[in-house]
C-alpha positions in Angstrom: 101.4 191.2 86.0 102.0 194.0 83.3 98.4 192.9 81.2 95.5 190.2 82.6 95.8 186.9 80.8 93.0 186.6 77.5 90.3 184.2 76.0 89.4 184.9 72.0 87.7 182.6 70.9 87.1 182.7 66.4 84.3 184.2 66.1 85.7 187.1 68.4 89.1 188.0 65.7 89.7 190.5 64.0 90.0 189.4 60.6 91.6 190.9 57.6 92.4 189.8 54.1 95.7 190.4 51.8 97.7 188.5 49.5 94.9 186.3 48.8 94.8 184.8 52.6 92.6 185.2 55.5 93.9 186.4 58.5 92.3 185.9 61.9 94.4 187.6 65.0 93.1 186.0 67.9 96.4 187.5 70.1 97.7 190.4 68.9 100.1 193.3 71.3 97.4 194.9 72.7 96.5 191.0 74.0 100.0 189.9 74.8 101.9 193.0 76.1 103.5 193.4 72.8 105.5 189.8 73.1 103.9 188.4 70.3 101.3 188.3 67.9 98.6 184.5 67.1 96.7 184.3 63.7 95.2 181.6 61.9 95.6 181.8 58.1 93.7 180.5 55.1 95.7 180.3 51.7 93.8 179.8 48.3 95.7 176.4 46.4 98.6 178.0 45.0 98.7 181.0 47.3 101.4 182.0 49.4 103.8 185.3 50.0 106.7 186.0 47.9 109.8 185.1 49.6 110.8 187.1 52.3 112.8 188.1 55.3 111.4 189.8 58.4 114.1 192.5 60.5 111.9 192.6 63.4 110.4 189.2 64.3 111.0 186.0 64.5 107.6 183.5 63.0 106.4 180.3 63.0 104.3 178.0 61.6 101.7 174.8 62.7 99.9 173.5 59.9 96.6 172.5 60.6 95.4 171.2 57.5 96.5 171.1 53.7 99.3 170.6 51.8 102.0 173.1 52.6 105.3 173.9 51.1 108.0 176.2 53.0 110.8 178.0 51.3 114.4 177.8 53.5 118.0 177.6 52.6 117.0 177.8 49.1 114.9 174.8 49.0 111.4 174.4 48.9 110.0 171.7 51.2 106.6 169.8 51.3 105.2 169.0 55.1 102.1 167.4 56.3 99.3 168.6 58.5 100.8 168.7 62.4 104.4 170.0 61.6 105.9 173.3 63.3 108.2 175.4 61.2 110.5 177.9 62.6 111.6 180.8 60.8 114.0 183.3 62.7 114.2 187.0 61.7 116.8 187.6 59.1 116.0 184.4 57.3 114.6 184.4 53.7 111.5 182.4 53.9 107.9 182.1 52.4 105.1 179.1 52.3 102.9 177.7 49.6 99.4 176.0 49.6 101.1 172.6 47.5 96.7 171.4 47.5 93.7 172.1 45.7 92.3 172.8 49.2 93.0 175.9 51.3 95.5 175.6 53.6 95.3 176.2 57.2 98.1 177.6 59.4 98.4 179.0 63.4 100.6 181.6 62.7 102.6 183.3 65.7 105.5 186.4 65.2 107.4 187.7 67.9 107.3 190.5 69.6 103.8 191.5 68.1 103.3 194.1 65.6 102.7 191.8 62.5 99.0 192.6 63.0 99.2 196.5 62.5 101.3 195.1 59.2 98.8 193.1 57.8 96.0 195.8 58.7 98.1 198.2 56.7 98.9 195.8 53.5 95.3 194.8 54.0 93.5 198.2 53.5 95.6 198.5 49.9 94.2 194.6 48.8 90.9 195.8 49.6 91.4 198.7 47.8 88.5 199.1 44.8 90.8 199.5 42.4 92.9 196.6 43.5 96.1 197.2 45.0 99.1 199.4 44.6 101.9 197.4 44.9 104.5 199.8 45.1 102.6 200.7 48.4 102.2 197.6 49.5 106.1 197.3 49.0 106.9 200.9 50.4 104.3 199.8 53.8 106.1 196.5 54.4 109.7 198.5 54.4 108.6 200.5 56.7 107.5 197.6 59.1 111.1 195.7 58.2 109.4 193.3 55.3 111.5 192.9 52.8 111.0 190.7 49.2 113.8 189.0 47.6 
């Protein structure tokens, strides 16, 4: 067994904050042997990422509570609590808190490496002077992030 299996429970994850969400990585590479990263997510009503496509992994989505919207093919869709969504790398995608409640996702990309992403974005949100976006832009390039 190339890495011993892992318990992380909440209170134990590392969280971080960008584009208005809260990230909590519960299974990250270091946890997983690099196959893939687990986060849950909290989006603001009316939050969400600007569309999107990832070159490195593919994510998904279970909605735990809130009304979410997903971006695909175009379209945007509205989906209750208890759906999975599937977005493949390559695919222009984004999601939306739809509610005037926050949203809550279980996020998941594979292989890992999201997390060292969102550390990176997250150190310019937190930023005193508010982000640079150009960096933000220039950091998620260089992890194969790209807005459309």
């Amino acid at each position: 067994m190339p890495f011993p299996p892992s318990i992380v429970p909440i209170a134990e994850a590392k969280v971080l904050h960008a584009f208005g969400d809260t990230a909590s990585f519960q299974l990250t590479g270091e946890e997983t042997g690099g196959r893939y990263t687990m986060f849950v997510n909290v989006t603001a009503p009316g939050g969400g990422p600007p569309p999107h496509r990832h070159d490195h992994e593919d994510e998904w989505f279970y909605v735990v509570e809130g009304r979410a919207e997903f971006f695909k093919d175009g379209e945007w869709t509205e989906v209750p609590p208890g759906t999975a969504v599937f977005m493949p790398r390559g695919s222009v995608h984004t999601f939306r808190n739809a509610g005037e409640t926050p949203l809550k996702q279980i996020i998941h990309t594979a292989p890992s490496g999201f997390e060292t992403f969102f550390a990176r974005v997250a150190d310019e949100f937190n930023r005193e002077d508010g982000p640079d976006m150009d960096r933000v832009i220039a950091i998620s390039t260089e992890h194969g992030i790209h807005y459309v």
